[in-house]
Predicted model as a PDB file, atoms N, CA, C, CB and O in Angstrom, pLDDT in the B-factor column:
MODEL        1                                                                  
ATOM      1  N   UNK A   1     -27.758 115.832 -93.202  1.00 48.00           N  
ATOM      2  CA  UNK A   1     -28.779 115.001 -93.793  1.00 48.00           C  
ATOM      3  C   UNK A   1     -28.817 115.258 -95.294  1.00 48.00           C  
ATOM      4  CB  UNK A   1     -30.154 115.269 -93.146  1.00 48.00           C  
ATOM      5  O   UNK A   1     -28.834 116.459 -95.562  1.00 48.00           O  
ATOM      6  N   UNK A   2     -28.839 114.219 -96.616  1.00 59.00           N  
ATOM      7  CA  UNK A   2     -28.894 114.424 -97.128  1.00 59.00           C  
ATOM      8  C   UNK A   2     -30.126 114.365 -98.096  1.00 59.00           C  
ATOM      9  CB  UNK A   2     -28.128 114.236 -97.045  1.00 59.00           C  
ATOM     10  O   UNK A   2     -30.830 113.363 -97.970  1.00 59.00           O  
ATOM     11  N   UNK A   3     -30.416 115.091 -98.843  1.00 56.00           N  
ATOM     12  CA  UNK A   3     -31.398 115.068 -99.554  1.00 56.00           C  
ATOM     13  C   UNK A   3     -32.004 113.651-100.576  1.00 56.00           C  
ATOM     14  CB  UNK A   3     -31.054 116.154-100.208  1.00 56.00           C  
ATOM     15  O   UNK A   3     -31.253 113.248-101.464  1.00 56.00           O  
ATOM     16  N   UNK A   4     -33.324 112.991-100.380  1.00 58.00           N  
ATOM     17  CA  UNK A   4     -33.451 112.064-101.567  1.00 58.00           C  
ATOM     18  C   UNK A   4     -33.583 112.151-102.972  1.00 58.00           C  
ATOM     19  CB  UNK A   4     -34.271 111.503-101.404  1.00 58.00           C  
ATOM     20  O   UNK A   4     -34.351 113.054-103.305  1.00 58.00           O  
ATOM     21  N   UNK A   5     -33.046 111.456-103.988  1.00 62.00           N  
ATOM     22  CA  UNK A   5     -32.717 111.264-104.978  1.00 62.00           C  
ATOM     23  C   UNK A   5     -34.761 111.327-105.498  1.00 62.00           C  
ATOM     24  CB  UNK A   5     -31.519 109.841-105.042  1.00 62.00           C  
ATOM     25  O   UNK A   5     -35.639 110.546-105.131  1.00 62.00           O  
ATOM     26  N   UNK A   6     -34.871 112.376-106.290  1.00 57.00           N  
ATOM     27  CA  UNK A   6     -36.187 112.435-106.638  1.00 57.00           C  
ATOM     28  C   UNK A   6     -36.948 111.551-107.213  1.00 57.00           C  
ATOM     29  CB  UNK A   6     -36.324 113.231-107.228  1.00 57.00           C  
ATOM     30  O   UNK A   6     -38.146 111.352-107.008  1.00 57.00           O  
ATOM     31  N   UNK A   7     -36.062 110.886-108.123  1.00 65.00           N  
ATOM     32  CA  UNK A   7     -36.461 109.706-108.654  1.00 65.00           C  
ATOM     33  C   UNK A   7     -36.290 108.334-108.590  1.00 65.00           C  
ATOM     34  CB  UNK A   7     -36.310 109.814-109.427  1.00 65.00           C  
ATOM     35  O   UNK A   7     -36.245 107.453-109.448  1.00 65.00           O  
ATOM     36  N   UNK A   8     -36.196 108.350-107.242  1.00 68.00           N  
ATOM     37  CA  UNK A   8     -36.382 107.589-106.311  1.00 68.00           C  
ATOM     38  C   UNK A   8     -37.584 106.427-106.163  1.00 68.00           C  
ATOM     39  CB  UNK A   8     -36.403 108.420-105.456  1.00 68.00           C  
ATOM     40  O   UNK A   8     -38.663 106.833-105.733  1.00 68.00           O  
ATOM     41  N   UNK A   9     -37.495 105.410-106.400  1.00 67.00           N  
ATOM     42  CA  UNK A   9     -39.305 104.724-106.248  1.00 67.00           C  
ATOM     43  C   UNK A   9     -39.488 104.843-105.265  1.00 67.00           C  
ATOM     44  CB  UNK A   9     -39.830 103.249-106.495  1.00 67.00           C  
ATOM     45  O   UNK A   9     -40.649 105.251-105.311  1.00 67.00           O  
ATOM     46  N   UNK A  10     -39.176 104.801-104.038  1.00 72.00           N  
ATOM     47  CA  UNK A  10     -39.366 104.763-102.865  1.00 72.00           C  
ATOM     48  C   UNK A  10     -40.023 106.043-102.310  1.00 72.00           C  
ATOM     49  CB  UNK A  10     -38.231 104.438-102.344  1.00 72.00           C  
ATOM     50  O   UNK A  10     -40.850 106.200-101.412  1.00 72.00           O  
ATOM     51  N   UNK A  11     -39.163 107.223-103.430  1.00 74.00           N  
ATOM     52  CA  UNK A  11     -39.925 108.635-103.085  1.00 74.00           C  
ATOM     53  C   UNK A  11     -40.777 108.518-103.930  1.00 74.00           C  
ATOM     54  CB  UNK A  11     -39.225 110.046-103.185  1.00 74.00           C  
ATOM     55  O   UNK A  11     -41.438 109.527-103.683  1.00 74.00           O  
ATOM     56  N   UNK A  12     -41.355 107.961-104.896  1.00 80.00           N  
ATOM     57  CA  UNK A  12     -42.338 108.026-105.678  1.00 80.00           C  
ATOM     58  C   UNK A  12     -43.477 107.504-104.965  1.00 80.00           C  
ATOM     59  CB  UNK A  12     -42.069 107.418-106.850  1.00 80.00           C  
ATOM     60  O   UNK A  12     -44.367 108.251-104.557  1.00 80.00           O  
ATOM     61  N   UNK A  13     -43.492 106.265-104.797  1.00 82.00           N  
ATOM     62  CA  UNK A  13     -44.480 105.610-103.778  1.00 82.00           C  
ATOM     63  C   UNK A  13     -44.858 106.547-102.565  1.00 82.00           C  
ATOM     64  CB  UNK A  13     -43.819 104.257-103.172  1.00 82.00           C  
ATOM     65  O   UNK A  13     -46.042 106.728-102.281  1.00 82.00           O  
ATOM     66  N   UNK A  14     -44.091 106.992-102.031  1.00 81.00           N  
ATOM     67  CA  UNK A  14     -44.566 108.039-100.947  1.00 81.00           C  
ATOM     68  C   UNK A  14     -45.360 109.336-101.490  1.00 81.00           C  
ATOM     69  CB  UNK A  14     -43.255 108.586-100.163  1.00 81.00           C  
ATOM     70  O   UNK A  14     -46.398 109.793-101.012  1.00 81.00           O  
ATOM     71  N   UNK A  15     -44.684 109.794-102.527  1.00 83.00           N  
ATOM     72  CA  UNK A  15     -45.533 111.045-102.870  1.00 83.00           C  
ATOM     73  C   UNK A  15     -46.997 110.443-103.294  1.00 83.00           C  
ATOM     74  CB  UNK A  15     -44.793 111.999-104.202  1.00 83.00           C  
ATOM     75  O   UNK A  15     -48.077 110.914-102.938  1.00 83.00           O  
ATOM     76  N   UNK A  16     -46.821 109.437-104.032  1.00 86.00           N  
ATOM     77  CA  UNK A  16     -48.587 108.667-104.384  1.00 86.00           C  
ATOM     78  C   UNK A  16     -49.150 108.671-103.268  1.00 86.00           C  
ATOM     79  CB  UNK A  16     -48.787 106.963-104.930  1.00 86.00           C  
ATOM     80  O   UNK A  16     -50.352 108.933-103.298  1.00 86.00           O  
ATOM     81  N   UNK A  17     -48.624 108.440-102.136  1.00 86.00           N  
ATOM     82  CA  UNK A  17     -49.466 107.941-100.931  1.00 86.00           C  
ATOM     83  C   UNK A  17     -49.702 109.179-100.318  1.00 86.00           C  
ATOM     84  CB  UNK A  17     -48.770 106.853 -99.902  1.00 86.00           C  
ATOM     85  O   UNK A  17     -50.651 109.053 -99.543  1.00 86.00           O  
ATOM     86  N   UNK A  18     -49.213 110.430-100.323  1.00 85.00           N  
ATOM     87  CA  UNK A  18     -49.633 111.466-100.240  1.00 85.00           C  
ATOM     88  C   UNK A  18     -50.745 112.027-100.846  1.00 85.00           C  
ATOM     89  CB  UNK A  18     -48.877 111.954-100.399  1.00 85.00           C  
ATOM     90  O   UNK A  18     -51.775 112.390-100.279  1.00 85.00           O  
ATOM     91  N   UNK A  19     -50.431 112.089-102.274  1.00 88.00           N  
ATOM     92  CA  UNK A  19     -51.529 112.431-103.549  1.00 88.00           C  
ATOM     93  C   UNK A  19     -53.000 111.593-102.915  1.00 88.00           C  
ATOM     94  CB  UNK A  19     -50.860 111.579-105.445  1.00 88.00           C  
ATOM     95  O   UNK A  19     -53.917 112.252-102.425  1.00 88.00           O  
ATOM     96  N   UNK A  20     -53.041 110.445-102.989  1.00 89.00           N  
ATOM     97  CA  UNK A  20     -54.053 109.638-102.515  1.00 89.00           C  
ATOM     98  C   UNK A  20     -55.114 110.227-101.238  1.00 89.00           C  
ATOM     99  CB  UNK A  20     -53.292 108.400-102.090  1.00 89.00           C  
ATOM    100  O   UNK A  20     -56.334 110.390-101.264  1.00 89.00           O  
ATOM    101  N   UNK A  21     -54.086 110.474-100.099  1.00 87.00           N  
ATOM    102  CA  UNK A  21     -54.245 110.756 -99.009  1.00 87.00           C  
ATOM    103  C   UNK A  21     -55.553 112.039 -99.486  1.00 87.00           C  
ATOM    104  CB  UNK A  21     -52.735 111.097 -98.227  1.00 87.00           C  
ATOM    105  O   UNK A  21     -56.762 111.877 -99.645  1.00 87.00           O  
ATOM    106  N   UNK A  22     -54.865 113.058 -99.589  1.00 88.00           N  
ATOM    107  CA  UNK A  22     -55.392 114.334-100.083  1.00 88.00           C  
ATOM    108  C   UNK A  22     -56.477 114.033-100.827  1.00 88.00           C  
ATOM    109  CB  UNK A  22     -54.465 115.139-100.861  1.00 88.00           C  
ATOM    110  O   UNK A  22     -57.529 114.537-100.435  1.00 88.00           O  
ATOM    111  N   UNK A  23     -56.525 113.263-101.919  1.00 91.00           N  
ATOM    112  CA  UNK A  23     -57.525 113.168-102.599  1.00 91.00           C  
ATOM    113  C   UNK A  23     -58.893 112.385-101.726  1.00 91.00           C  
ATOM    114  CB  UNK A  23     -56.994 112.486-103.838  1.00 91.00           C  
ATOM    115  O   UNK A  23     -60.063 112.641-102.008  1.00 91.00           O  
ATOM    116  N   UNK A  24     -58.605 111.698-100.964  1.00 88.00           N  
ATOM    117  CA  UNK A  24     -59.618 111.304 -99.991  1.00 88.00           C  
ATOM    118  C   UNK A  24     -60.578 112.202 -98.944  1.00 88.00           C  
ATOM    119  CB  UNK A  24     -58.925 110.522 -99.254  1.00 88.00           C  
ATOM    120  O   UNK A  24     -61.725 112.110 -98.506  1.00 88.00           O  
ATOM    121  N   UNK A  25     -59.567 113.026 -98.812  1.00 85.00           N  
ATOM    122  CA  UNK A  25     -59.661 113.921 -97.805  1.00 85.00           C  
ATOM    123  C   UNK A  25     -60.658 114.691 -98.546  1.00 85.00           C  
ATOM    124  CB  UNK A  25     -58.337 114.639 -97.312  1.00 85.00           C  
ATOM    125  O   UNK A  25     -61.779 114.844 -98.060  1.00 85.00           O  
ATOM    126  N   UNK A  26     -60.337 115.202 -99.715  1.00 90.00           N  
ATOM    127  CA  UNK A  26     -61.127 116.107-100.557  1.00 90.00           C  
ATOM    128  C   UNK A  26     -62.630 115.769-101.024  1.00 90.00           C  
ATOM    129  CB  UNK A  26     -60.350 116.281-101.731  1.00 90.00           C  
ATOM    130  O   UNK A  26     -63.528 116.516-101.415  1.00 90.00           O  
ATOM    131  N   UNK A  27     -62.581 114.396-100.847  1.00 90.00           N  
ATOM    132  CA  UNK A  27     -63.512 113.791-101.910  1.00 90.00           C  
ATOM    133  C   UNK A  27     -64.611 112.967-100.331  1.00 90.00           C  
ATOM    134  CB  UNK A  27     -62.379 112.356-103.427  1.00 90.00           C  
ATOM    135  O   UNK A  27     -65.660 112.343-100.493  1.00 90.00           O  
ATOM    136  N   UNK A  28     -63.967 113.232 -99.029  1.00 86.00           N  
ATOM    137  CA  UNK A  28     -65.069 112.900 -97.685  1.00 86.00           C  
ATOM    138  C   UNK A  28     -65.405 114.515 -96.949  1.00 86.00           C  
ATOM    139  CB  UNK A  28     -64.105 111.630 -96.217  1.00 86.00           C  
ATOM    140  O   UNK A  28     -65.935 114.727 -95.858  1.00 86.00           O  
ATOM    141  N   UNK A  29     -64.870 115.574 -98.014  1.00 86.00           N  
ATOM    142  CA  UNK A  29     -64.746 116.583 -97.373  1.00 86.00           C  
ATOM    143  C   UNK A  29     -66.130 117.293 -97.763  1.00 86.00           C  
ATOM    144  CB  UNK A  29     -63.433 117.261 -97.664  1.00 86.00           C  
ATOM    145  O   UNK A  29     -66.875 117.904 -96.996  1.00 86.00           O  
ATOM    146  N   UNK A  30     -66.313 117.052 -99.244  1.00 89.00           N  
ATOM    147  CA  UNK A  30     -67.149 117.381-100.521  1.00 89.00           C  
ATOM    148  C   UNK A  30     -68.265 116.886 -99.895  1.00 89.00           C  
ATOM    149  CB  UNK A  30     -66.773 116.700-102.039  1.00 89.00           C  
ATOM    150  O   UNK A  30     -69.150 117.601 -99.425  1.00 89.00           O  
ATOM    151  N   UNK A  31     -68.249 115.158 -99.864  1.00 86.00           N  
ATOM    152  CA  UNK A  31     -69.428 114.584 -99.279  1.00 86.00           C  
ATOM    153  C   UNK A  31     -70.221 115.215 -97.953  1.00 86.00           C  
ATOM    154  CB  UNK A  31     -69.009 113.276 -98.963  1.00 86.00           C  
ATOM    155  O   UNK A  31     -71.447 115.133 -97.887  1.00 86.00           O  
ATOM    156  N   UNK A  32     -69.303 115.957 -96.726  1.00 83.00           N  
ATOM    157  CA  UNK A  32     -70.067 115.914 -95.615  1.00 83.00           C  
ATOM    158  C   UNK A  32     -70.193 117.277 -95.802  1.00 83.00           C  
ATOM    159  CB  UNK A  32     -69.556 115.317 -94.272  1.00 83.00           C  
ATOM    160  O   UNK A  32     -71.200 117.759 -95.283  1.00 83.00           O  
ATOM    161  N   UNK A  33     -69.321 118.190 -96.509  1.00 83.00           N  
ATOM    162  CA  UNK A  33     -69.904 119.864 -96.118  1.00 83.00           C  
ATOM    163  C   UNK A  33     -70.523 120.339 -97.099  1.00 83.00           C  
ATOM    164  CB  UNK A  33     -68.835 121.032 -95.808  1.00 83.00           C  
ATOM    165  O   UNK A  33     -71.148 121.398 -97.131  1.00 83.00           O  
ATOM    166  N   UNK A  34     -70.311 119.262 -98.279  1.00 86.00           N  
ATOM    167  CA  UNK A  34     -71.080 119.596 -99.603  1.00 86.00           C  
ATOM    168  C   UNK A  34     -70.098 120.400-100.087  1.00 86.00           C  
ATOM    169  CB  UNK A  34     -72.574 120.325 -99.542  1.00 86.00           C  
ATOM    170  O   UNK A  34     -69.403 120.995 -99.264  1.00 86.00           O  
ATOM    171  N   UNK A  35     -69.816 120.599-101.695  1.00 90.00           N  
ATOM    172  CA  UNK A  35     -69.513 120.572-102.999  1.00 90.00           C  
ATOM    173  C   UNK A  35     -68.911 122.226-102.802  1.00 90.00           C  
ATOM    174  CB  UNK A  35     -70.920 120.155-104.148  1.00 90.00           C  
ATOM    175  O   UNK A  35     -67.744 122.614-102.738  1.00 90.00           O  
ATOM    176  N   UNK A  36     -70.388 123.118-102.727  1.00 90.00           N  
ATOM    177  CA  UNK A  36     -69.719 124.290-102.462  1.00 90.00           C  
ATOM    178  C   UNK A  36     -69.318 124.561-101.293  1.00 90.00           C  
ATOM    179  CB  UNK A  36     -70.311 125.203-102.775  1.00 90.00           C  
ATOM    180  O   UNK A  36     -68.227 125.024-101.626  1.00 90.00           O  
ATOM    181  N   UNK A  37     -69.326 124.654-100.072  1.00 87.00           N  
ATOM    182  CA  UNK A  37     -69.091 125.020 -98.743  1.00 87.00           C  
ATOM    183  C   UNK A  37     -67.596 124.302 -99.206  1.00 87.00           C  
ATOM    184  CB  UNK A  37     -70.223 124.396 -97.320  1.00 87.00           C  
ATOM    185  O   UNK A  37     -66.782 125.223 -99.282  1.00 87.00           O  
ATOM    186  N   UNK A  38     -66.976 123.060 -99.524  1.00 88.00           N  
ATOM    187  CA  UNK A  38     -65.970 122.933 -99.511  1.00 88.00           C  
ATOM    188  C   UNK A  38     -64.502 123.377-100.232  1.00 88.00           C  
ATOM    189  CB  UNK A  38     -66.242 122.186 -99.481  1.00 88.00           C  
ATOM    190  O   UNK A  38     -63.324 123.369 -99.874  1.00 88.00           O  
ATOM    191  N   UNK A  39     -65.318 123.808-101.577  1.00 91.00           N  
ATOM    192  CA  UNK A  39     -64.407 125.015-102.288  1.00 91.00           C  
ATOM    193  C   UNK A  39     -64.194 125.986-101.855  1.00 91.00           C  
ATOM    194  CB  UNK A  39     -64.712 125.495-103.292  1.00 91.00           C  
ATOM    195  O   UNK A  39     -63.124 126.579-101.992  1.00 91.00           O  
ATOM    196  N   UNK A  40     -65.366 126.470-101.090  1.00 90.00           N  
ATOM    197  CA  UNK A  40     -64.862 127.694 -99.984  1.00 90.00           C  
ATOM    198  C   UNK A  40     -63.733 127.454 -99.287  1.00 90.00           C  
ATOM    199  CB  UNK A  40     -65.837 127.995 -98.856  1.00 90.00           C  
ATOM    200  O   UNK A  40     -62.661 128.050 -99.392  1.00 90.00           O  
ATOM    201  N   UNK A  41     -63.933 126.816 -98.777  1.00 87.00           N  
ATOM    202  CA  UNK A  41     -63.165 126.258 -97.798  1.00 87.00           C  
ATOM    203  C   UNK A  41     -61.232 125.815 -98.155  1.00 87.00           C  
ATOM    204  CB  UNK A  41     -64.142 124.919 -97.480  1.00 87.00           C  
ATOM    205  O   UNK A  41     -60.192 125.923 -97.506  1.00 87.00           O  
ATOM    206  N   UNK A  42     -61.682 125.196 -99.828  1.00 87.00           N  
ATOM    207  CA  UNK A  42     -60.237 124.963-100.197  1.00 87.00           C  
ATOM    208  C   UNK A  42     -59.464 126.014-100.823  1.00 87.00           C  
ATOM    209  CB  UNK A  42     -60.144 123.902-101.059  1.00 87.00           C  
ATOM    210  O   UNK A  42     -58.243 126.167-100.785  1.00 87.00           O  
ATOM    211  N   UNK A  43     -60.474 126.827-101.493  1.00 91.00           N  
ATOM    212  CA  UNK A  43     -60.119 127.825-102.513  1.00 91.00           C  
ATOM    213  C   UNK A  43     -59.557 129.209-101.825  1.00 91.00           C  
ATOM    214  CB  UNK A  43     -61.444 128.120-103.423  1.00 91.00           C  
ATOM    215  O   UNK A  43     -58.555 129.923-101.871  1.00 91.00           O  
ATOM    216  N   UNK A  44     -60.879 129.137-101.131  1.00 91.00           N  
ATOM    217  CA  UNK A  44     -60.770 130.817-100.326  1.00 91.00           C  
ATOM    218  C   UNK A  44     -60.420 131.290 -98.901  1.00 91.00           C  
ATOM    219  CB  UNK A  44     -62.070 131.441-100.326  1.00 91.00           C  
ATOM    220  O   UNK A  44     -60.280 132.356 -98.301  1.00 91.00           O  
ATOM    221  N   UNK A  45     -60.339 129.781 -98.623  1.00 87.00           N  
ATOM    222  CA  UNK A  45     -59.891 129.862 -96.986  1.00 87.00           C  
ATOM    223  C   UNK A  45     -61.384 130.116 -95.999  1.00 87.00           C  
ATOM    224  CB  UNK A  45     -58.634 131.453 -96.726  1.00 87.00           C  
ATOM    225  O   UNK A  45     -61.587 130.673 -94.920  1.00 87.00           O  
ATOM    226  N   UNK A  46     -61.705 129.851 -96.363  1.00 85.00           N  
ATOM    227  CA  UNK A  46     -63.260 130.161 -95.109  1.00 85.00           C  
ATOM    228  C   UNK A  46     -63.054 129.327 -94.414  1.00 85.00           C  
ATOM    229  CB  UNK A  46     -64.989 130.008 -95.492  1.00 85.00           C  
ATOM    230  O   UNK A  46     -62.277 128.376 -94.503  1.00 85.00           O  
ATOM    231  N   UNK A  47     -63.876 129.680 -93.516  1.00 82.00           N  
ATOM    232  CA  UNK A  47     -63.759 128.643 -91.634  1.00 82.00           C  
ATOM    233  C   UNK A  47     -64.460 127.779 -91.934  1.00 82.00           C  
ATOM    234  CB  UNK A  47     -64.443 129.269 -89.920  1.00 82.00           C  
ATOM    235  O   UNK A  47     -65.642 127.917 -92.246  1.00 82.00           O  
ATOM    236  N   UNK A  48     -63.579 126.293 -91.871  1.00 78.00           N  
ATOM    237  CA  UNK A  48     -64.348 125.015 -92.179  1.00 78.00           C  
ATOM    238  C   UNK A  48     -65.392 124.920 -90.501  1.00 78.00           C  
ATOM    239  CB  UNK A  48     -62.955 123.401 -92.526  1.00 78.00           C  
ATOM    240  O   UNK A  48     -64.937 124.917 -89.357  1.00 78.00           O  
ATOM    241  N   UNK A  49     -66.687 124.861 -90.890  1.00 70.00           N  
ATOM    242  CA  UNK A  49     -67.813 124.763 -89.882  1.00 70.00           C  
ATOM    243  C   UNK A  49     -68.436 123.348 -89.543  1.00 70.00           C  
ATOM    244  CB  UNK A  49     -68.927 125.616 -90.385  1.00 70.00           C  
ATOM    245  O   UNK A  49     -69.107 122.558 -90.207  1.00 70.00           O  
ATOM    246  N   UNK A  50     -67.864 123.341 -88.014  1.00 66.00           N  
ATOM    247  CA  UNK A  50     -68.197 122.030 -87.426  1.00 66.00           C  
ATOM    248  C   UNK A  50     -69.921 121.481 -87.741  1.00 66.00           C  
ATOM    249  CB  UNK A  50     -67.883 122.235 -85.712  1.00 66.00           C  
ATOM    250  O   UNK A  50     -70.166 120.278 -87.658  1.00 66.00           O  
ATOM    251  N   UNK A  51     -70.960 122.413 -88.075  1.00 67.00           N  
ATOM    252  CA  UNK A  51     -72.119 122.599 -88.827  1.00 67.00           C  
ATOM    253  C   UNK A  51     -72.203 122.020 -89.567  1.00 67.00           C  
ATOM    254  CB  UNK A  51     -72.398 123.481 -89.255  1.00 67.00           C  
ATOM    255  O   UNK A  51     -73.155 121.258 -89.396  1.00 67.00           O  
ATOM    256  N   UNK A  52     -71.631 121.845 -90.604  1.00 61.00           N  
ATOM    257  CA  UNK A  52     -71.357 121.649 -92.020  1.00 61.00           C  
ATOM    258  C   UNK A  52     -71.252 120.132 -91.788  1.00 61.00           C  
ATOM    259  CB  UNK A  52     -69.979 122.481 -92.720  1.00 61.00           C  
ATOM    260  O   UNK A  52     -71.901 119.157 -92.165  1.00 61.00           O  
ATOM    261  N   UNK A  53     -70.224 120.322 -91.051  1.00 64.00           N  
ATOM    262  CA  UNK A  53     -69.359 118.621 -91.010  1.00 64.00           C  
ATOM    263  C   UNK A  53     -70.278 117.281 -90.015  1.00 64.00           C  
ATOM    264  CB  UNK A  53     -67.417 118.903 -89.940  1.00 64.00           C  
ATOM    265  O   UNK A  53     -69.967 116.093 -90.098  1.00 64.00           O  
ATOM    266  N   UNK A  54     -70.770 117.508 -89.626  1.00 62.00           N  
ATOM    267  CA  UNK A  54     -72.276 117.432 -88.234  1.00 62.00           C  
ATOM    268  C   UNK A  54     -70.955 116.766 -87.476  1.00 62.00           C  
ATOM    269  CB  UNK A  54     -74.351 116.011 -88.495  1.00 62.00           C  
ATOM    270  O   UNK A  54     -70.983 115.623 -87.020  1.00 62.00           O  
ATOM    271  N   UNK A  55     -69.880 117.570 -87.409  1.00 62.00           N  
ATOM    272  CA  UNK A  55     -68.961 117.342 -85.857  1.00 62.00           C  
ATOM    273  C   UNK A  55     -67.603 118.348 -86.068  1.00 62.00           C  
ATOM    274  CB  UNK A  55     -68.294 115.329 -85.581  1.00 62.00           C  
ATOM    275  O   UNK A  55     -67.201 118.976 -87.047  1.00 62.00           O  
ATOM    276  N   UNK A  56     -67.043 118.183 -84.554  1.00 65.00           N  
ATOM    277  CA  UNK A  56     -66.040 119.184 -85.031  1.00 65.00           C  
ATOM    278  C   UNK A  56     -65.352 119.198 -85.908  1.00 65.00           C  
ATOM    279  CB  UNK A  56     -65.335 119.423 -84.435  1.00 65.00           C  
ATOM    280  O   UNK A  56     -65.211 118.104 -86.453  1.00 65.00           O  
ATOM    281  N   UNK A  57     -64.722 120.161 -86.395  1.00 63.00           N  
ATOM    282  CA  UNK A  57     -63.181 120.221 -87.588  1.00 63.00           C  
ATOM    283  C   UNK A  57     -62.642 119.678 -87.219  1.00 63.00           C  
ATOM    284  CB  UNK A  57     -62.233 121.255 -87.958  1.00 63.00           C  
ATOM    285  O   UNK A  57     -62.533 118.595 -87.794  1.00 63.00           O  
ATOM    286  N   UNK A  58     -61.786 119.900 -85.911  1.00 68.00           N  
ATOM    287  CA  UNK A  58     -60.221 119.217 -86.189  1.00 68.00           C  
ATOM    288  C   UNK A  58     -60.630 117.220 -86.150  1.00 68.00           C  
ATOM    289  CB  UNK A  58     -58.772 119.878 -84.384  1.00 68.00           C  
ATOM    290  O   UNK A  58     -59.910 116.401 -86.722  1.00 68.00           O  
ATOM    291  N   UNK A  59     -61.506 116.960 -85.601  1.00 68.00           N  
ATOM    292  CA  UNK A  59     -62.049 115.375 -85.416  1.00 68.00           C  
ATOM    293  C   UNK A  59     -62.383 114.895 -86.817  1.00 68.00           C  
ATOM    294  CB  UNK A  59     -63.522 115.212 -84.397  1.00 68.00           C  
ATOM    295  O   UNK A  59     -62.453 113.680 -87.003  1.00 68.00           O  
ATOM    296  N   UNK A  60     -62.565 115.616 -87.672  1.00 67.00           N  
ATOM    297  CA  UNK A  60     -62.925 115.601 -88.885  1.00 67.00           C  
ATOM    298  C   UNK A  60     -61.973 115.393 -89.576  1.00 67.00           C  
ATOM    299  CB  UNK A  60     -63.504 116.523 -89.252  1.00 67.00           C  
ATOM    300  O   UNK A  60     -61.877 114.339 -90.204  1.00 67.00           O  
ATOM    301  N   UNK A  61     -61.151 116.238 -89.617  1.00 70.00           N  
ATOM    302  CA  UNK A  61     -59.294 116.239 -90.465  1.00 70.00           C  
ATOM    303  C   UNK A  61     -58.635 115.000 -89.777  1.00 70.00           C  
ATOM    304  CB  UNK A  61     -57.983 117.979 -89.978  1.00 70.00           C  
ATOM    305  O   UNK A  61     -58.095 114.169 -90.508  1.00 70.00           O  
ATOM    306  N   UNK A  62     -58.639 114.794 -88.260  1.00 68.00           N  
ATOM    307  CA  UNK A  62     -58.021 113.727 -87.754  1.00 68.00           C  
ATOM    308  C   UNK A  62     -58.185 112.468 -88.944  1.00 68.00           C  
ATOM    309  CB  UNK A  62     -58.692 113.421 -86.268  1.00 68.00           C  
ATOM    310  O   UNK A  62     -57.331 111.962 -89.672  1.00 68.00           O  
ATOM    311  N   UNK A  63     -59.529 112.223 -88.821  1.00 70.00           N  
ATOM    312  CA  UNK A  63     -60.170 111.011 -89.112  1.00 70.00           C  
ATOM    313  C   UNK A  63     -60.114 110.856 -91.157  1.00 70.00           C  
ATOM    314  CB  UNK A  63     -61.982 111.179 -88.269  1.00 70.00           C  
ATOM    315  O   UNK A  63     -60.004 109.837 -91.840  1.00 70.00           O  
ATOM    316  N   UNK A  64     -60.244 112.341 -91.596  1.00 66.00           N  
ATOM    317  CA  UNK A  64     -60.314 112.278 -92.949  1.00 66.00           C  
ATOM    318  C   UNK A  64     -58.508 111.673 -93.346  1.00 66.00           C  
ATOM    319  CB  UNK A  64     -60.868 114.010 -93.593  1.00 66.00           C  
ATOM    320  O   UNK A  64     -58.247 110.825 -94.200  1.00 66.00           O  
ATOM    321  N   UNK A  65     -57.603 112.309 -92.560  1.00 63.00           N  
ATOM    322  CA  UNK A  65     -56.742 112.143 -93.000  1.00 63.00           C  
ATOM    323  C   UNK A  65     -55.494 110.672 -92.262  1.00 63.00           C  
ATOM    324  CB  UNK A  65     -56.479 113.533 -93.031  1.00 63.00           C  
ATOM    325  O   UNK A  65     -54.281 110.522 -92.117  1.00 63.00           O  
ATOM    326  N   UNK A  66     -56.056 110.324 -92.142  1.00 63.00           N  
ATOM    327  CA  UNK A  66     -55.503 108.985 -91.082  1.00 63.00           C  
ATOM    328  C   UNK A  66     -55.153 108.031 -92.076  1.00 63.00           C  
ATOM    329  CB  UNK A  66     -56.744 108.204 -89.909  1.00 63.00           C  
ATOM    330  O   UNK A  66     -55.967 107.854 -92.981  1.00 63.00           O  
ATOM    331  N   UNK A  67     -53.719 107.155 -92.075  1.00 51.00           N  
ATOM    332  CA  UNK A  67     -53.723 106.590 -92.781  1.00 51.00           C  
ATOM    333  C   UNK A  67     -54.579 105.419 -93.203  1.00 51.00           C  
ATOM    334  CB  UNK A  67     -52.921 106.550 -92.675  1.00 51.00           C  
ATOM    335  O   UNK A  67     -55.127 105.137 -92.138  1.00 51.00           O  
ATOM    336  N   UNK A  68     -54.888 104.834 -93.819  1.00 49.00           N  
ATOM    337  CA  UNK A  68     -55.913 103.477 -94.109  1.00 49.00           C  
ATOM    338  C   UNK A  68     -54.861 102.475 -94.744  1.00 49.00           C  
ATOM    339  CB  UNK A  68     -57.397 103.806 -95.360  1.00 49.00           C  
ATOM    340  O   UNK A  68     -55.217 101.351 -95.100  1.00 49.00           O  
TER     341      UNK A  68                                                      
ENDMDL                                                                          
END                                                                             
C-alpha cells in the first residue's frame, strides 16, 4: 500500500473534515460538561462523567462525533 501524496486535495479535504469533526466535538463537549470539567477532561485526562454529560460517555462521543 502506498502512501498519499500529502498535498493532495483530496487529503486536504479529509484532514479539514477531521479538524472540523474535533472541533465540534470540543465545542458540544464544553457546552454539556461545561468549560472547566472539559479541560480536565482534554488536558489532564480525568474520567469524562456521565453526570456531567446528563447521559452516558460513550453515547455522548458516539453522537458528538458522527458524521453530519
Amino acid at each position: 500500500m502506498e502512501q498519499d501524496d500529502l498535498s493532495d486535495i483530496q487529503t486536504e479535504a479529509r484532514s479539514q473534515n477531521l479538524v472540523r469533526a474535533i472541533e465540534r466535538f470540543i465545542r458540544v463537549l464544553n457546552e454539556q460538561a461545561g468549560e472547566k470539567h472539559a479541560a480536565k477532561v482534554i488536558l489532564e485526562g480525568a474520567v469524562l462523567q456521565g453526570s456531567e454529560l446528563e447521559q452516558k460517555p460513550e453515547r455522548f462521543i458516539e453522537g458528538a462525533l458522527s458524521i453530519q
